[in-house]
VOSE-639470 format. One record per residue (C-alpha): y, x, z. Coordinates in nm, 3 decimals. Last residue first. Layout:
N
> Y,X,Z
...
This chain:
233
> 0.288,-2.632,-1.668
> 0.510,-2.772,-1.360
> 0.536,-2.449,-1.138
> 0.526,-2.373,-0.802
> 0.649,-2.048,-0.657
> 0.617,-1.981,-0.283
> 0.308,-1.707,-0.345
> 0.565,-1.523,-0.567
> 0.833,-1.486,-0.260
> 0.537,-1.342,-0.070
> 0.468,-1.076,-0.308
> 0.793,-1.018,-0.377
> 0.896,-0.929,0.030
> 0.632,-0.713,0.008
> 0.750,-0.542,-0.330
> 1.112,-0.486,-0.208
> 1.188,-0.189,-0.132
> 0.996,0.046,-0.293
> 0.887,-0.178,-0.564
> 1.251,-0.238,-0.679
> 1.349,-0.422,-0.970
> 1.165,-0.737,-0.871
> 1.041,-0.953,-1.077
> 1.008,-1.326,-1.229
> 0.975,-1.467,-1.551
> 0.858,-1.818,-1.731
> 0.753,-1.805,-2.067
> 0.873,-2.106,-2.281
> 0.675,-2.334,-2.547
> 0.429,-2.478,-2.286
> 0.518,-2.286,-1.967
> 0.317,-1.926,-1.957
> 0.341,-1.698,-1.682
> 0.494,-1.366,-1.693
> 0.554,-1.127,-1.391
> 0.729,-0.839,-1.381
> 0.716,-0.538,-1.134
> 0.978,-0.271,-1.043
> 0.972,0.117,-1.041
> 1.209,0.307,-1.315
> 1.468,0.075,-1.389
> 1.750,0.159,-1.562
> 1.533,0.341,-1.778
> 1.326,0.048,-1.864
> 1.061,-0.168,-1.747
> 0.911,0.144,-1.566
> 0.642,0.038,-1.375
> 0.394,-0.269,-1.247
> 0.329,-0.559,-1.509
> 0.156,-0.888,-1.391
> 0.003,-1.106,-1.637
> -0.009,-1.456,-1.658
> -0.242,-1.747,-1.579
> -0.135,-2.070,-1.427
> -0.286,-2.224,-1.129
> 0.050,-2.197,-0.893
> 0.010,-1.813,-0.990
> -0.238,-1.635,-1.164
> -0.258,-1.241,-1.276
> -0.413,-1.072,-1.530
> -0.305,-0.723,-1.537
> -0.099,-0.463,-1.622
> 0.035,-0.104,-1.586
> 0.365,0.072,-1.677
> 0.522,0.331,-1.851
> 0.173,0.457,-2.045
> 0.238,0.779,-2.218
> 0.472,0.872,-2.550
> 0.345,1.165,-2.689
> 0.063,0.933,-2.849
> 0.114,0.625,-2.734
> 0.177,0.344,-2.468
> -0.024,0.055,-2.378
> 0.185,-0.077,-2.083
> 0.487,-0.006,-2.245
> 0.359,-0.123,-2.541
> 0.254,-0.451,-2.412
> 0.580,-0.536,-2.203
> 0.805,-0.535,-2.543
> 0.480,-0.793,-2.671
> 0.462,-1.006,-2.360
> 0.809,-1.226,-2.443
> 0.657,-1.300,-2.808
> 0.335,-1.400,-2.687
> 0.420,-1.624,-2.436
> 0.633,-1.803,-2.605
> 1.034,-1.819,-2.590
> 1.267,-1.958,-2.458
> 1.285,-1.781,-2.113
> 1.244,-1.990,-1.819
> 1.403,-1.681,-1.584
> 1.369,-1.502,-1.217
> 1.530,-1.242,-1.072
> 1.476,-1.083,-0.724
> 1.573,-0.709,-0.581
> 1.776,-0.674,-0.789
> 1.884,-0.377,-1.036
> 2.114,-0.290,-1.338
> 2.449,-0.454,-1.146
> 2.649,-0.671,-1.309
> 2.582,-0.994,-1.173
> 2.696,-0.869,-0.798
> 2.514,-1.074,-0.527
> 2.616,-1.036,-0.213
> 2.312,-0.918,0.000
> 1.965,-0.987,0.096
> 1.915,-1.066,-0.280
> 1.853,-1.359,-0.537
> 1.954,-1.366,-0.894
> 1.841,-1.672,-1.117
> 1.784,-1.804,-1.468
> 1.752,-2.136,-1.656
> 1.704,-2.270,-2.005
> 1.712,-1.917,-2.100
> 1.814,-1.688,-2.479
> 2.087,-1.574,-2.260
> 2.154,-1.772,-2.014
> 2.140,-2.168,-2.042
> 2.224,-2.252,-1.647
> 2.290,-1.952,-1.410
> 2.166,-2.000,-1.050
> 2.286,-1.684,-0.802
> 2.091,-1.694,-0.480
> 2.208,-1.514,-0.146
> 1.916,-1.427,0.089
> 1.938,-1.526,0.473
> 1.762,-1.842,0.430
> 1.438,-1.593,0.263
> 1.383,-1.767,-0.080
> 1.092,-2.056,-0.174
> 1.060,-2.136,-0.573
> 1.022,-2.466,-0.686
> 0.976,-2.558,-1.096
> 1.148,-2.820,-1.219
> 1.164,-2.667,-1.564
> 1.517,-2.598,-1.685
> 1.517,-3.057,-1.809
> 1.405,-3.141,-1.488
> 1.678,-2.905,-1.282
> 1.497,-2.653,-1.045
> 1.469,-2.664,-0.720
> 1.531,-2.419,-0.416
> 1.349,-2.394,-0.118
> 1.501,-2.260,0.186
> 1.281,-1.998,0.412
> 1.249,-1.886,0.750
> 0.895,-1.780,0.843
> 0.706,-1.685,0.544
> 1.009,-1.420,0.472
> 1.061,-1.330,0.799
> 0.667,-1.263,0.871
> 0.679,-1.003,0.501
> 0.990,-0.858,0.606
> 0.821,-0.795,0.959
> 0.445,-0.675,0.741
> 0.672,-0.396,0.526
> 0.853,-0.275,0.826
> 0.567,-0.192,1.015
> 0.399,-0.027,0.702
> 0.699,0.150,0.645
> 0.724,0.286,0.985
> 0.323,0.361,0.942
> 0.367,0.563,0.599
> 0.723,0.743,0.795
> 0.497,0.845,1.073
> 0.219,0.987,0.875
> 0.485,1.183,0.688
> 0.612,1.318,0.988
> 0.205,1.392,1.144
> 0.180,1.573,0.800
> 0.451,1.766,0.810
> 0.382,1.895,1.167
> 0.076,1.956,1.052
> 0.174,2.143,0.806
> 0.407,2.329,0.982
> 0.102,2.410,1.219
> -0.083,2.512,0.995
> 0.177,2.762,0.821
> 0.290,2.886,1.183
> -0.098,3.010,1.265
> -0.108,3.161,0.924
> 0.181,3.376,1.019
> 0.029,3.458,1.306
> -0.245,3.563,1.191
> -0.083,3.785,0.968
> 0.121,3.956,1.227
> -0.196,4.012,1.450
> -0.389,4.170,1.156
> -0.071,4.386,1.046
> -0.033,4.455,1.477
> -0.397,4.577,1.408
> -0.404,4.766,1.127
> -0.031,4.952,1.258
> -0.240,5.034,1.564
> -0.537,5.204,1.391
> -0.306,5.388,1.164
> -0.126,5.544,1.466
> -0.452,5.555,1.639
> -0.569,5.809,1.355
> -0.279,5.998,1.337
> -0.312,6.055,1.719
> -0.657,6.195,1.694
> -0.570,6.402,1.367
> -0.268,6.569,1.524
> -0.480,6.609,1.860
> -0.736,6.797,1.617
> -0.486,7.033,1.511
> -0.360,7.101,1.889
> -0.722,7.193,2.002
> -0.790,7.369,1.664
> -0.456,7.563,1.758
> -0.580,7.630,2.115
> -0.920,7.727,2.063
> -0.721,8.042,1.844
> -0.527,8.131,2.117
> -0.823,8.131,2.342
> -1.005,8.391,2.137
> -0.685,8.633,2.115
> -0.539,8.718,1.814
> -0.575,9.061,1.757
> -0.272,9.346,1.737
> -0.373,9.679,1.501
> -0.512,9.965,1.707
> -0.805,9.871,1.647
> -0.824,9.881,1.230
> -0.757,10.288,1.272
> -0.625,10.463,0.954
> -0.740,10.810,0.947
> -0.507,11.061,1.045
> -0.380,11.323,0.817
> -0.110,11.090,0.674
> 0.067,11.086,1.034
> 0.199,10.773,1.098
């Protein structure tokens, strides 16, 4: 360029006007389709989520219609033992001098009598099955313990009653069977057995026992056992 000659701004190259509508054009598209990107990944989050709600409810339901199942099994189950157990029974009877107190077992159960056990003029095992005497639980035991009332409660008492740092292992209540009054205790008798219930009744100078070591199984069964037993106070 010749430094004589003024500097001319025209001559220099321009961006055309439709080159420039073209970039905004192409920026704005950017912005457009980030937008729906975000929009889309909102709404396959929503969908996602939803859906993941919709398989929590219906686990649970499907949980809950399972457990409702196993409730009414057991239920079913609970009220046939219960008919068997009314329905075919043998009656066993105690010696005069352990009691003579009558007590009415399923035919089908084994029974196990013991004479002078243990601190007992009489005691018992009684289960479905063969009876091992050294197992820790049964599913029916009974005793004429020789000992009051009040002594044989006391170790019941304070589970019942518990302490501080040491809660309540079992519950209990008055209870009456064959028109003598006891108490009933439902729990943890001992380690060995964690769910069972124990009943006490009163017989002069002795304390006559019976339980069950296992609620879950055998409560119902118990219950109608205990509505057999006749005692001679």
């Amino acid at each position: 360029m010749d430094p004589q000659t003024p500097f001319d701004i025209s001559a220099q190259p321009q961006k055309s006007k439709s080159s420039k509508q073209a970039t905004k054009f192409y920026q704005i598209g950017l912005v457009a389709l980030g937008v729906l990107t975000l929009v889309l990944f909102i709404f396959v989050l929503v969908l996602s989520s939803r859906a993941s709600i919709n398989d929590e409810k219906l686990n649970q339901a499907t949980k809950e219609g399972q457990d409702a199942g196993v409730a009414a099994q057991k239920t079913a189950d609970d009220k046939k033992a219960a008919e068997l157990a009314n329905s075919d029974l043998r009656t066993y009877t105690s010696p005069v001098n352990a009691g003579n107190f009558e007590i009415s077992l399923p035919k089908s159960w084994s029974l196990a009598v013991i004479p002078n056990d243990k601190g007992s003029t009489i005691s018992g095992l009684s289960s479905p099955d063969f009876i091992d005497t050294k197992l820790d639980q049964y599913p029916l035991r009974f005793a004429l313990k020789n000992q009051a009332y009040t002594d044989v409660k006391k170790p019941y008492d304070v589970l019942a009653k518990g302490s501080a740092g040491n809660p309540a292992k079992m519950t209990s209540k008055e209870i009456t069977v064959s028109g003598v009054k006891g108490t009933i205790y439902t729990g943890q008798a001992d380690p060995k057995i964690p769910n069972g219930t124990v009943v006490l009744l009163p017989i002069r100078d002795k304390t006559y026992i019976i339980q069950t070591d296992d609620n879950a199984k055998y409560l119902t069964v118990f219950t109608s056992i205990l509505s057999t037993l006749h005692l001679n106070p």
